[in-house]
Every structure is written in structure tokens, then in C-alpha cells.
C-alpha positions in Angstrom: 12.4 36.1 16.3 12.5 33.0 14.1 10.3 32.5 11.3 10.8 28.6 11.4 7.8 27.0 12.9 9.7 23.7 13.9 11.9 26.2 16.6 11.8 25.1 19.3 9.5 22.5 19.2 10.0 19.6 21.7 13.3 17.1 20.9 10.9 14.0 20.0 9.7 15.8 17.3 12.7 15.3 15.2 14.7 12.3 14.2 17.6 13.0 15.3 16.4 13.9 19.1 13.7 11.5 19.3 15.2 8.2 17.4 19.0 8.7 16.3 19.9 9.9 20.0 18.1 7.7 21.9 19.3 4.4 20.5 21.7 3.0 23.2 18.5 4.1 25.5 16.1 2.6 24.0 13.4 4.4 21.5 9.7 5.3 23.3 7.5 7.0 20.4 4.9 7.2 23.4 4.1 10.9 24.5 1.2 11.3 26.2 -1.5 8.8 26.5 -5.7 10.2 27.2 -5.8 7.8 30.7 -4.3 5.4 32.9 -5.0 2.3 34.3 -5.2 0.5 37.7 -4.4 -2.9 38.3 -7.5 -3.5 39.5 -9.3 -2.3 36.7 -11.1 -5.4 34.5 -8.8 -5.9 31.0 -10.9 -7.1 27.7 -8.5 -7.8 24.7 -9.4 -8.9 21.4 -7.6 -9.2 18.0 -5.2 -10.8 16.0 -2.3 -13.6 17.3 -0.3 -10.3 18.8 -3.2 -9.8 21.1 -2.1 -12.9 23.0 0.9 -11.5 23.8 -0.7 -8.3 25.3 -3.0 -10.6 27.5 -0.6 -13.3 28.6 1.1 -9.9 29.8 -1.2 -8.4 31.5 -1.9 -12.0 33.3 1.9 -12.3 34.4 2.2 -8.5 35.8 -0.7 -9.3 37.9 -3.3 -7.3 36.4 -7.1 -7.9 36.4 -7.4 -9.7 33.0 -11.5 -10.1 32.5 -12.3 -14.1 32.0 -15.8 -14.3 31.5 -16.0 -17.8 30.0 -14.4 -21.0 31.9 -14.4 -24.6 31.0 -17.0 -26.5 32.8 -17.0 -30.0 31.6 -20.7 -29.5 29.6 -21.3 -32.1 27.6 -19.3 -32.1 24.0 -16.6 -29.4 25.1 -13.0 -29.7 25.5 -10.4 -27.9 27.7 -9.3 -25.9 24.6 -8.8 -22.1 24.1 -10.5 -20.6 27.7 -8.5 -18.5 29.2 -6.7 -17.7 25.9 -9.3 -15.2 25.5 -11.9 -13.2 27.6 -14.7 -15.3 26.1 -13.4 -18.3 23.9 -14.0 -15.9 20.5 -10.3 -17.3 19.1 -8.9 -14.6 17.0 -10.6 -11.4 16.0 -8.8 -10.2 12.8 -10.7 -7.1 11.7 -12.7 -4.4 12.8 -15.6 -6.1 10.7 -15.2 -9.0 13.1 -15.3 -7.3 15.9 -18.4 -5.6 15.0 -20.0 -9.1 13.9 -19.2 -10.3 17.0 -21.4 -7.5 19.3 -23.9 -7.8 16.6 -24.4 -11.8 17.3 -23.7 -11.5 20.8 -26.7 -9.0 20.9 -29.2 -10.8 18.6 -28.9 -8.4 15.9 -27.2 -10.9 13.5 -28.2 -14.3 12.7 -25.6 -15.2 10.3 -27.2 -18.2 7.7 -24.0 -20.1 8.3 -24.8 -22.2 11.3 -22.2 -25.2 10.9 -19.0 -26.6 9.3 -18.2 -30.2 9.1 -14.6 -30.0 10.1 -11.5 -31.9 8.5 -10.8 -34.0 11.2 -14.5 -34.7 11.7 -17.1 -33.2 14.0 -19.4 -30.2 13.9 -17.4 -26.6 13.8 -18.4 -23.3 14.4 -18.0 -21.4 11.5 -16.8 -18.0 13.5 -14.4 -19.5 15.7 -13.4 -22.5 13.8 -10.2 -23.4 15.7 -11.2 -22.7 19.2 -11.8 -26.4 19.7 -9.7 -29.1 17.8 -11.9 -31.9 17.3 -14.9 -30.1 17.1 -18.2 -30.2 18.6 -20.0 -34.0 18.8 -23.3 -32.7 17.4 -25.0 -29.7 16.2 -26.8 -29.4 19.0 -24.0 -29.4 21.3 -22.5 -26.8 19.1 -25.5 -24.4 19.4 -25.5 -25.5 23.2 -21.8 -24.1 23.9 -22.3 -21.4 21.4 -24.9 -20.0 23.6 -23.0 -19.9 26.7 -20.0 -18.6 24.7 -22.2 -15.5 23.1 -23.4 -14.7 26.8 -20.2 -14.8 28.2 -19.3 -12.1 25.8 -22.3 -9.6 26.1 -20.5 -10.1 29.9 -17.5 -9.2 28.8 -18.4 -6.0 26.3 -20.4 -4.7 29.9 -18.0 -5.3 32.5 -14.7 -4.3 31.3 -13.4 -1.6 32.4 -10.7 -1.3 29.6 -10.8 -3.1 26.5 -8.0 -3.2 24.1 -8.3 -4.6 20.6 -5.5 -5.3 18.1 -6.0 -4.9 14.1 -4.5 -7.8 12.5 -5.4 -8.1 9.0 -7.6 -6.5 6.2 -7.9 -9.4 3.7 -11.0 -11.9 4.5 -14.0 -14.5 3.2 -17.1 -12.9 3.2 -19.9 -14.7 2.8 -22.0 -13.6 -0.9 -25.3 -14.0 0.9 -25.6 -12.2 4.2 -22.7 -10.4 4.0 -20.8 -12.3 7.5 -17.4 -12.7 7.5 -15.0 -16.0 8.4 -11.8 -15.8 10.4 -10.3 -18.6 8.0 -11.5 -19.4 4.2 -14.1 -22.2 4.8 -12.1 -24.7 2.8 -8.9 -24.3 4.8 -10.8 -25.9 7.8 -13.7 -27.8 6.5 -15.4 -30.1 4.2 -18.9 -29.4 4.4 -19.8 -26.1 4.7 -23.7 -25.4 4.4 -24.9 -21.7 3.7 -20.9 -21.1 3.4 -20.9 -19.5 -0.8 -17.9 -17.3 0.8 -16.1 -14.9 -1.3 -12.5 -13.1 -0.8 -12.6 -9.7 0.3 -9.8 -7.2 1.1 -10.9 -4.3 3.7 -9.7 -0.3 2.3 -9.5 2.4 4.7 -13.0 4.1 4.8 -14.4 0.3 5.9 -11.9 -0.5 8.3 -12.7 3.2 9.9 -16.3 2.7 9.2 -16.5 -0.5 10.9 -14.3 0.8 13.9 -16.4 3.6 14.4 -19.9 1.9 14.3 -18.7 -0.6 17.1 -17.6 1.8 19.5 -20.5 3.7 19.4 -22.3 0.2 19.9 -20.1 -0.4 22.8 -20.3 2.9 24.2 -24.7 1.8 24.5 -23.8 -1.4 26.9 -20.4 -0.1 28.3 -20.4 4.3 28.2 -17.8 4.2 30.5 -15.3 1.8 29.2 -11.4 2.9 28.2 -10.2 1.6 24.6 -6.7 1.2 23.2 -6.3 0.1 19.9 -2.8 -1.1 18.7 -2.0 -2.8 15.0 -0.4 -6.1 15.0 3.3 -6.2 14.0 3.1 -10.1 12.9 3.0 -10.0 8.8 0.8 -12.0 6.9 1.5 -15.8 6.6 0.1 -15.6 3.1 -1.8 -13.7 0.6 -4.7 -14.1 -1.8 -3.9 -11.1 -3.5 -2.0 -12.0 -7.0 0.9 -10.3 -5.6 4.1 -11.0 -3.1 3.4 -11.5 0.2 5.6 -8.6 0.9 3.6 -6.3 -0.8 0.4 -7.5 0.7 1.9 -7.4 4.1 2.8 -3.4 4.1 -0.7 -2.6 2.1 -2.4 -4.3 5.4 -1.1 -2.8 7.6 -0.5 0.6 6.0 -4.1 0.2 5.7 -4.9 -0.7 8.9 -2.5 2.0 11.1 -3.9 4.4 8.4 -7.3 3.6 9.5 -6.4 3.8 13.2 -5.0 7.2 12.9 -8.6 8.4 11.9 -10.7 6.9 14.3 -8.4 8.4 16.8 -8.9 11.9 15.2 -12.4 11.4 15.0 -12.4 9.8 18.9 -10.1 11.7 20.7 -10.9 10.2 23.8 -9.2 6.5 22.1 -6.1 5.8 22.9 -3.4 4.7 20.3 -0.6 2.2 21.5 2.3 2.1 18.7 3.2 -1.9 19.1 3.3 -1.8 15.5 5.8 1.1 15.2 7.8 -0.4 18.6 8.3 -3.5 16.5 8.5 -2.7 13.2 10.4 1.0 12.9 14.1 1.0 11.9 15.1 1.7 15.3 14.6 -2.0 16.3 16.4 -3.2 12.9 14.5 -6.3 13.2 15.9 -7.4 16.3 12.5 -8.0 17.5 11.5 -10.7 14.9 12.6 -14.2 15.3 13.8 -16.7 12.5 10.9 -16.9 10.6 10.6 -12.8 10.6 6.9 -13.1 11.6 6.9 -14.3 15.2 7.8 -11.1 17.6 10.3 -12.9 20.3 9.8 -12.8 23.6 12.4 -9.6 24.2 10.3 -7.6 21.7 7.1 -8.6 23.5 8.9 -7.6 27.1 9.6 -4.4 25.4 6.7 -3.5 23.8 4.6 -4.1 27.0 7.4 -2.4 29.5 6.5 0.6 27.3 2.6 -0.1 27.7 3.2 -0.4 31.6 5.3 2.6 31.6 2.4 5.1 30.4 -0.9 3.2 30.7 -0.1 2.7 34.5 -1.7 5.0 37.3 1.3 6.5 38.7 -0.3 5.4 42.3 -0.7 2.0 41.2 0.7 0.6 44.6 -2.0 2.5 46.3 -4.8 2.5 44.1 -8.2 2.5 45.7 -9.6 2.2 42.7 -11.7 -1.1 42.7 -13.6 -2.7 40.3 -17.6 -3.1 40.7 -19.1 -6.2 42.3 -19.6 -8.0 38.6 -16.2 -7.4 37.1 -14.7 -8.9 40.7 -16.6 -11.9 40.3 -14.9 -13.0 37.3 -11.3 -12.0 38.0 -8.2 -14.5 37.4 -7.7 -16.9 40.8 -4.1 -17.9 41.2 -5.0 -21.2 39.8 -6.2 -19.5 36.6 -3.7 -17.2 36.5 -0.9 -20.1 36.6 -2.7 -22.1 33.7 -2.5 -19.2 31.9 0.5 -18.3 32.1 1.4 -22.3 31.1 0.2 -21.7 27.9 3.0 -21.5 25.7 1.8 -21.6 21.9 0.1 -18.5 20.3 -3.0 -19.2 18.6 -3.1 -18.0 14.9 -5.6 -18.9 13.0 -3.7 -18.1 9.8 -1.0 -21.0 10.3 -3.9 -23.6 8.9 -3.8 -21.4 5.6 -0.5 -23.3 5.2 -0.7 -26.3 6.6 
């Protein structure tokens, strides 16, 4: 009898079985996954520029992608941004967001930031600065669309039936007086910025868990039901306030961040843990998966990623699935009209390119 607790342990275990050997194959660091999915089954995403990959996905293989906020033509709004997102939030970078986000939507924080005055003129909401190019006419109309916009995602938190959120980033601007924090440094995309005395903050470990963990016990009160998958954005920082390189920055986030991940999951067993990160990043792929600019994931790494993600996360009777959605969540699922705009979107949407611009 051997003493040597690694005998016979199962071949992805080890390097050489589960990496080395399965090179010319293709590497797939996925074991076992806590549930499956049904086509039919109402998608939520959120997160950072990577999360638009995941969606635009799940739009193209025909799955039931949760749009709970559509351009209507009310007065001072632009066909910008819907679709690109379940509710026209733009990009959610941190757990902290994400949290400020169910707390807004639910009343329980009234940010003293109301309004930016943006660099191109017109009225910008500070949260979502880039969700609308030329901004908002007026205040009011700002405060008009915000309204719908925060409705549409309390709709969205309820009726999904899966939501999966991507970690992007752990450096921000907080705000020194109530604590709220920007997706973008005011000044990178405004001039007048009233109630805006933002500071730089970078989010450790215990936060990012902390954070993570109080919103899915929040969600968990609207939505007990709901499946989550968190994954960690593979797409390295465009830039750093840190007085460091860029380099170092980069890994610190996202050690930070898939460090963070791995305790929620510990914690929440029942969360499931995609490695898009690891798929992307790992010296099995030897880069291949990064285009020119070695920040943009190509399309081939996004095809593989998700064929991974379809490969486990799919109910093995997906062809026959019975499984419908409730009466609400079918309401606002893609038509083919939808479905074909968004799948004409081209451009990702980060945020973070304004930083150097």
C-alpha cells in the first residue's frame, strides 16, 4: 500500500496529465460545475469589458439573454448602449459596484453625486458615464431615464434565472463623502462635477470578498432561487494609478481578484466558478489568445473560452428541455430583431479606453 497521498489521484490533478498531455487537444481546467443551464433559462451578466463577450455569446448560440431595458425614443435618450447590457448599467468593474448598484436600484443609496457636466457637453450620469455619448439634454431628463433605467434593473436582479458577473478591476475613485464609487475618475469624463471630491482607492482581498458576499445575500432576498457564476476578466488594465508598472498592477488585480473569488466560492459552495481567466491567461495558451495590443482577447480565444462554458454549463437534454422560464422572464426575452441588432454590435464597450484618450 502506498504512503503517497497523490496515488492515484485523478490525471487532471497533475501537470503533466492534465496540461502537458493535453496540448494538441486542447486544455479544459473545468471539472465539475454545481448546475447546468437550459436555453431557456433567463441570462443576467454584468462586469467588466470581458462580460460583453460572454453576452454577445450567449445571444449568438440562441440562448435566453435577459433584456430588461429597451430604447423607446423618451425624450433626451439616444439609441446607445441597450441591448449591450441587461439594463443600460455600462460596465460594472467591481464587486463594490455591483453592490452600489442593488443598493440604488432598491432605494437604499442615494449617492450625493447626482450629475456630471460632460466633456462634450450635456448632463452625465455619474455611474454610468459612457452609456450615452452626448449625454443627457437636461437634468431632468437625466433623472427621468435614470428612473426607468434603475427599474429595469430591480427587473432584472428578480427575474433572472442565472446571473453571471465578471470581476474586472480592483483599482477605483471613491467618493471622500458618502463613500460611492465611479466607474471612470470624474475628470477623465467631465468638467463639472458637483458633490464629485473623489478619491483613488485600490480594493484588497477581504473587501472584494466582503463586498461579494454582502450582495449575494442581498440578491438571494429578491431572487432565492437564482444560479450565479462568477469569472475574472482576462483583459489587463489599460493603465494604473498606482506609482508602479502597469505590469505589476495588472497581476496584483487580478491576483487579488481570483484570490478573492476562490473564497467566496469556499464560503458559497453552491457558486459556481468559470476559469475564463485561467483559459486565457495560463501558459497553455502561450498568449495565442491575445491580439496585438496583448489586452484585447481575439475572437478565437473568446470562441474557446465560451465552447468550454457551453460544454459544462449546458443541460445535457438541452434539445429537449421542458424547462421554461416563468411568464415575466418570457416577456422580456430577445425577438429575432433584437437578437440580430445585437449581434451587429461590433465594438466592446470599455470604459477604461477614455483613461487614455
Amino acid at each position: 500500500m502506498s504512503l503517497n497521498p497523490y496515488s492515484g489521484r485523478l490525471a487532471h490533478t497533475f501537470w503533466g496529465a492534465g496540461v502537458v498531455d493535453r496540448l494538441e487537444q486542447g486544455v479544459d481546467p473545468v471539472v465539475d460545475v454545481p448546475f447546468t443551464l437550459s436555453r431557456t433559462d433567463a441570462i443576467g451578466t454584468a462586469g467588466s469589458c470581458f462580460a460583453q463577450h460572454i453576452s454577445r455569446t450567449l445571444v449568438q448560440r440562441g440562448f435566453n439573454y435577459l433584456i430588461t431595458e429597451k430604447f423607446q425614443g423618451e425624450f433626451g435618450t439616444t439609441d446607445e448602449n441597450y441591448g449591450m447590457f441587461p439594463a443600460r448599467f455600462g460596465n460594472i468593474y467591481s464587486p463594490r459596484q455591483l453592490l452600489q448598484l442593488f443598493e440604488r436600484a432598491y432605494g437604499l443609496r442615494q449617492p450625493r453625486a447626482d450629475w456630471w457636466r460632460g466633456k462634450i457637453g450635456g448632463f452625465i450620469d455619474p455611474f454610468r458615464p459612457r452609456i450615452q455619448t452626448t449625454g443627457f439634454p437636461s437634468v431632468e431628463a437625466l433623472h427621468a431615464d435614470r428612473e426607468r433605467h434603475l427599474a429595469a434593473v430591480r427587473q432584472m436582479f428578480e427575474q433572472c434565472q442565472a446571473f453571471v458577473f465578471t470581476l474586472g478591476l480592483t483599482e477605483t475613485w471613491m467618493s471622500s463623502v458618502d463613500g460611492s464609487v465611479y466607474p471612470l475618475a470624474p475628470g477623465v469624463v467631465a468638467t463639472e462635477m458637483p458633490g464629485a471630491d473623489a478619491k483613488f482607492h485600490n480594493f484588497g482581498v477581504n473587501e472584494t470578498v466582503s463586498d461579494m458576499i454582502e450582495f449575494l445575500d442581498r440578491l438571494a432576498m429578491v431572487n432565492p432561487q437564482v444560479k450565479v457564476i462568477l469569472t475574472v476578466s482576462p483583459v489587463p488594465l489599460i493603465a494604473t494609478y498606482e506609482d508602479r508598472h502597469v505590469l505589476v498592477s495588472t497581476i496584483a488585480s487580478k491576483s487579488i481578484l481570483r484570490a478573492a473569488v476562490e473564497e467566496v466560492i469556499r464560503q458559497r459552495p453552491d457558486i459556481s466558478y468559470f476559469p475564463a481567466y485561467e483559459i486565457v491567461t495560463g501558459p497553455q495558451a502561450r498568449g495565442r489568445f491575445y491580439g496585438q495590443d496583448l489586452r484585447e482577447v481575439t475572437t478565437a480565444g473568446v470562441s474557446y473560452v465560451m465552447s468550454l462554458f457551453f460544454r459544462h454549463y449546458l443541460a445535457t437534454d438541452i434539445d429537449n428541455s421542458t424547462n421554461t422560464p416563468d411568464a415575466s422572464a418570457q416577456d422580456v426575452r430577445l425577438s429575432m430583431e433584437d437578437q440580430q441588432r445585437f449581434s451587429d454590435l461590433a465594438a466592446i464597450i470599455c470604459d477604461e479606453e477614455a483613461i487614455a484618450q
